[in-house]
Steps between C-alpha positions, in 0.01 A plus 500: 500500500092597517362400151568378147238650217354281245288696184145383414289613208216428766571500884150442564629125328776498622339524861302167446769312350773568762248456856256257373683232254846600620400581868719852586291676743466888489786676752378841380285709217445827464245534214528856400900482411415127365726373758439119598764298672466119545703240682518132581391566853340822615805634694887361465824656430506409165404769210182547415355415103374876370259451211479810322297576167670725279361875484541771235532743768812344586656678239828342352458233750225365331656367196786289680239373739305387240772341349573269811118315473592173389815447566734278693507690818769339774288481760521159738321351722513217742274237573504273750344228341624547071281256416246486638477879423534462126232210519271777641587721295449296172110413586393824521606571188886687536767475255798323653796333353724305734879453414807305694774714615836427476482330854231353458192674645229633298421802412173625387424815272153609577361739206198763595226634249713774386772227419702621781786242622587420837646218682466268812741253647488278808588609797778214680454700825098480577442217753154469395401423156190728424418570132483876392736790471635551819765832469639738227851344471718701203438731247777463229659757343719467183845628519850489261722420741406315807839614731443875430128417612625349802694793584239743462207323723752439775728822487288727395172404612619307804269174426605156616661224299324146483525220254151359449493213256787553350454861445626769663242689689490848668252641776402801776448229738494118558129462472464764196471442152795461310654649168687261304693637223511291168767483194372336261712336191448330172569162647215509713277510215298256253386805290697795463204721509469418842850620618397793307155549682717494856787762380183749420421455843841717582450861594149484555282581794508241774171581636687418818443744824690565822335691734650683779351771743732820363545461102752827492710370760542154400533654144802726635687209648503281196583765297798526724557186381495538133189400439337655151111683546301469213242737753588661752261535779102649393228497738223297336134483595583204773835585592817547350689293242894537358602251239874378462694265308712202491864458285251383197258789544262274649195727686433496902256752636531565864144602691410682765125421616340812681189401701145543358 
């Protein structure tokens, strides 16, 4: 997995609040396709955070991506230090809300100026206890039925099975980011308009990339395999891009990056 898109109304913002309160550092930008890429560290295996500002020239794009600014977006991170982090975080001025999980760590929601969600949770593993955001851990993505999710991110898109926190989690490889599919139910929830907020969430864009150096010929095996294109492969102005979906019509892209 390469990246995970998050919508501003103003990347220019956006850029300032993620490196400089945050502290993602730029992997990659490309100015004239308003492309910038952040990260917890400059390289890694994990996915990269694309902030993207909504354009008109997007064409029917442009009204779904502008209906994903502010929301609750799935995307974790790890920190090596929790809080410590959130401490940091808190005096220079960020919106965080810390909660207990059910075993007992905490878990922080950190909300940016577009009222974007996204988490962080302490990492058991790191030997030494920095503070900050140290890797891109999970993106969520919401699903109806968990095993038929499970099927289709092992047997059809040949990722490997982990349980992380009591969750099931799927990835490319050990050191990647990982998807970890969600079912939400009205048990979980204080207000029902929450459960309802999360079931929207089904069938939407993921904002969630794979890259891979041939697009058509990856694209040809999983479609071998069953797996549903939304897009088949289109050359782009950077490369080229197919989109698929999962059981719940969930959207993937795949990417091809040609050199500049």
């Amino acid at each position: 997995m390469s990246s995970v898109g998050v919508y501003t109304r103003d990347q220019k913002r956006a850029k300032a609040f993620y490196t400089q309160k945050v502290g993602l550092r730029v992997r990659d930008a490309k100015p004239k396709l308003g492309y910038l890429a952040l990260g917890a560290t400059k390289g890694g295996e994990d996915a990269s955070l694309d902030v993207w500002q909504p354009d008109p020239a997007w064409g029917p794009m442009y009204e779904a991506t502008v209906k994903q600014i502010g929301t609750v977006t799935g995307i974790g991170f790890l920190s090596a230090n929790l809080a410590r982090t959130v401490e940091g975080l808190r005096r220079k001025g960020v919106e965080v809300e810390v909660t207990k999980e059910s075993d007992g760590e905490d878990f922080a929601r950190i909300k940016d100026p577009d009222g974007n969600v996204f988490f962080a949770s302490g990492d058991p593993r790191a030997a030494v206890k920095r503070p900050g955001l140290s890797r891109l851990e999970f993106i969520t993505v919401v699903t109806r039925d968990a095993s038929r999710a499970k099927d289709f991110f092992t047997k059809s898109l040949g990722l490997k099975a982990r349980k992380s926190g009591g969750y099931e989690t799927f990835r490319v490889s050990p050191k990647g980011t990982a998807i970890m599919p969600f079912t939400p139910t009205r048990e979980m929830y204080k207000d029902p308009s929450d459960y309802d907020a999360d079931m929207a969430h089904v069938g939407e864009d993921t904002s969630i990339m794979f890259e891979t150096s041939d697009v058509s010929a990856l694209q040809e095996q999983l479609m071998g395999r069953s797996v549903r294109f939304s897009q088949k492969a289109k050359r782009e102005a950077w490369g080229m891009q197919a989109k698929f979906l999962d059981p719940d019509d969930n959207v993937y892209s795949l990417i091809e990056i040609e050199a500049d």
